[in-house]
Each structure stands twice: as structure tokens, then as C-alpha cells.
N, C-alpha and C positions, 0 to 999 in steps of 0.2 A: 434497438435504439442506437443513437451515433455516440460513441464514448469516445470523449477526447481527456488526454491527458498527456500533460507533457513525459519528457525522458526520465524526469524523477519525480518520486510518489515519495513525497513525506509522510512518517508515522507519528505520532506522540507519541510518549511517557514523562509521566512526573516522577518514575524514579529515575530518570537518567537527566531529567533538570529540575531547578530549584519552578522554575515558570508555572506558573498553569496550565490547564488544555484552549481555555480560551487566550491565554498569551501566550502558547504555543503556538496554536492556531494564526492568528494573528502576524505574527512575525514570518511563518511560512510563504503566506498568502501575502505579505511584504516582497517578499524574496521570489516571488515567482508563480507560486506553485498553484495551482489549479484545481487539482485532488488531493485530498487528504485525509487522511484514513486514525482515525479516532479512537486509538489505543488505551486501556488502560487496563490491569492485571488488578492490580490488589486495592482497588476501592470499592466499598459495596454497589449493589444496586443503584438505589439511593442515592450516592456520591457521585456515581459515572451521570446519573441520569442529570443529576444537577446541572454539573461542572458542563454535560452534554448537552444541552438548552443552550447554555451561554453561550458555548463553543460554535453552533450552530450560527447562533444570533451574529456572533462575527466571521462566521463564514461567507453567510448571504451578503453582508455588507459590504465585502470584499468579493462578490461575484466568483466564489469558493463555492465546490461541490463537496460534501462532507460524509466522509462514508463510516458507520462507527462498528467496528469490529467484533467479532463474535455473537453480540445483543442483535438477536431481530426484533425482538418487545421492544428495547428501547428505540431504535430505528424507525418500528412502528409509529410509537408515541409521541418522538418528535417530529415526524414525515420528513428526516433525514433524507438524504438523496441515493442512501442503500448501507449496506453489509460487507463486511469482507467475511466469511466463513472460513474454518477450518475442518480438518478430519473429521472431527469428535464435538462442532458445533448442529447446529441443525440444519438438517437437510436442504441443498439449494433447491429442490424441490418444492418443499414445502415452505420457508422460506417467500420463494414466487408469489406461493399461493399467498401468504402472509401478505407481501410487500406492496404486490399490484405487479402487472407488465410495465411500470414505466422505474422500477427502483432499480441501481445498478446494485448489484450481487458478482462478487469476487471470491473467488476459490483457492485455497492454498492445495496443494501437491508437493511430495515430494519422491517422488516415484516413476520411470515412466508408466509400470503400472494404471498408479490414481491419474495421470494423466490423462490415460486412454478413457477411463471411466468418467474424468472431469467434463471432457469435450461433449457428451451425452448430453449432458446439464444443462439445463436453464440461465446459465452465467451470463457475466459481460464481459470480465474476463478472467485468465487465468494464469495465477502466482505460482513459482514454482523454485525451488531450492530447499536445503541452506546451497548458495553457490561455493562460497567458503564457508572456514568454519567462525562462529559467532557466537558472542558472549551474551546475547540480548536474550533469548530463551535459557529458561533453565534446564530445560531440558532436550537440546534438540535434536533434530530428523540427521543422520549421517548426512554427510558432505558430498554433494552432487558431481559439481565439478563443469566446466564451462564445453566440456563436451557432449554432455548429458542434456546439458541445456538447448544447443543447436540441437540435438535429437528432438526435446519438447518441442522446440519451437518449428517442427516440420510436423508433428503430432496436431499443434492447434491451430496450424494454418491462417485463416484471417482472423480469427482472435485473439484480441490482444494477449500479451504476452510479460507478466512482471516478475524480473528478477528478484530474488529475496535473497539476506542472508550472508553476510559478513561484506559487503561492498562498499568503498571507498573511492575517493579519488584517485589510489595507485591504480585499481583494477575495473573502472567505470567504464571505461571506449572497450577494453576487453568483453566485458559482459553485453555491453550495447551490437559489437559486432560478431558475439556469437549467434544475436539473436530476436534477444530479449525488446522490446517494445517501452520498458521502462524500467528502474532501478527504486526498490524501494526501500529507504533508507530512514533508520533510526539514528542508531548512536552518533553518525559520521556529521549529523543536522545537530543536533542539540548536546555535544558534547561541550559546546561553549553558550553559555546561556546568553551572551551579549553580541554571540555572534553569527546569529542564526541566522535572520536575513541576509548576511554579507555570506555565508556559506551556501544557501540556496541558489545565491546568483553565481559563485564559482564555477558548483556542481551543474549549474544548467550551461553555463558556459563551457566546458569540457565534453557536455554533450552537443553541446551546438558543432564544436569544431568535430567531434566524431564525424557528426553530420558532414560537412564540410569535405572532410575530409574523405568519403566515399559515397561523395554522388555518381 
């Protein structure tokens, strides 16, 4: 399938805003964004799946693709538009089998190792870092580093490519012209909860001019 998605891939959490994941949602999908990838760590089942319905509802409204992370059940149940997996999530393998050939399925890596193994997979595409180091996991994979990353990104050749993992506005055209296909950012988005749309359009404007700037 054809995966489009612009230079930046917004995440949720509700613990890093007071918002919800459908006013998260919402305001992204304001702001530009096209994919969005439907985070949530410490709300049950139950809670994600909820909050994940709504979240959906105003995705589609907004001509948003909504990808919701780790949960293939929930994914399943809501015919979300796919998955972002990790390590120690369930198999994008099985997964597939789960989702259908038409759901996008996303891969974290942080190794060139899992990279080489990622490309094998069934994916759409494939995430890779921490590029820097980041306070958004609590426990995370060592620091890659923007040289490691031009390695992945000749590893995954015409599959997309999403940076993860401590990136910002200082370091965005960096990661973008080491490689990377996209930037997927949390905290940098919703660290000001009134000003997330107006952030969206920044960040996508710093990547326009990357563009711009090495045609």
C-alpha cells in the first residue's frame, strides 16, 4: 500500500497534557498532521479503548489516519487504520495476520541489528532511535545518534523511515537530512497544551524549508 505521511508524525499522551487523546487528536490534525499515532501508557484497556473510539471518530472527520500503538485488539476492534509495534509488542507477523493486508503496521528498532530483522517484516514502515536522549520513556533504548541513523536509512531503503526520540526544533533538518522520512514527536507537540496547532504548523514549516533547501 501507498503510505503517505508528512515530515512529522505526532504522538499523544495525556500525561504530558492536561487534553484528551480526542483533543489531542484534534488539534494535531488542526495543525497539519495526517498520521497519528495514538499513545497511551498507563490507562487501562478499557480507558484506551474508549478515549480510542472518540479519538478515531475525530480523526476520520479530519481526513486523519490513526494508528494506535502497541494494542493490535484494540486496533482490531476499532478497524483503526493500523499499529505501531515495538520489541516486546506482538509480532508484525502476526499482527498482519490479525489486521488484514490493508492496516499500516509500524516498527520500532533501535539497533542496526533489529533493523536488519525489521526489513524482513511485514511493515509499512520503520521507526528507529532514541536519535538523542529523551525523557518520554522511562526507560529507554541507548542513544543512537544521527550517524547510525544514515546507516538505517540505507538498511531500509524505499521504506519509509521514522526518526524517534529526543527531537526538536534545534535538531529537526539534522535528523531530516540524515535520512529520516519523518520525525515523530511527542513532548516538542504538546508541551503547551494551547499551543499545539500553532506548533504543528512551525515544525512542519522547518521541514518544508529543509525541503527547500536541498532540492
Amino acid at each position: 500500500m501507498k503510505l503517505e505521511f508528512s515530515k512529522i508524525y505526532p504522538i499523544t499522551d495525556t500525561s504530558l497534557s492536561t487534553l484528551s487523546l480526542p483533543e489531542q487528536v484534534a488539534e494535531m490534525a488542526a495543525g497539519g498532521a495526517v498520521l497519528i499515532q495514538l499513545r497511551e501508557k498507563h490507562a487501562s484497556a478499557r480507558q484506551f479503548f474508549d478515549s480510542a473510539r472518540k479519538a478515531l471518530h475525530v480523526a476520520q472527520a479530519n481526513g486523519v489516519r490513526l494508528i494506535i500503538n502497541d494494542r493490535s485488539d484494540i486496533a482490531m476492534a476499532l478497524n483503526a487504520d493500523g499499529v505501531h509495534l515495538g520489541q516486546h509488542d506482538l509480532s508484525p507477523v502476526h499482527a498482519r495476520r490479525l489486521l488484514g493486508e490493508q492496516a499500516i503496521i509500524g516498527y520500532s528498532t533501535h539497533s542496526l541489528s533489529q533493523a536488519m530483522e525489521a526489513v524482513k517484516l511485514p511493515i509499512d514502515y520503520l521507526a528507529f532511535g532514541p536519535i538523542f536522549p529523551t525523557s518520554t520513556k522511562e526507560d529507554p533504548d541507548p542513544v543512537v545518534g544521527l550517524k547510525v541513523l544514515a546507516d538505517v536509512k540505507e538498511i531500509a531503503g524505499t521504506l519509509p523511515l521514522i526518526a524517534i526520540g529526543g527531537i526538536d526544533e534545534t535538531n529537526l533538518a539534522a535528523v531530516l537530512a540524515a535520512g529520516a522520512d519523518s520525525a515523530a514527536m511527542i513532548r516538542t507537540i504538546l508541551a503547551d497544551r494551547d499551543g499545539i496547532e500553532q506548533k504543528m504548523r512551525s515544525l512542519l514549516s522547518i521541514a518544508a524549508g529543509h525541503q527547500v533547501g536541498n532540492v
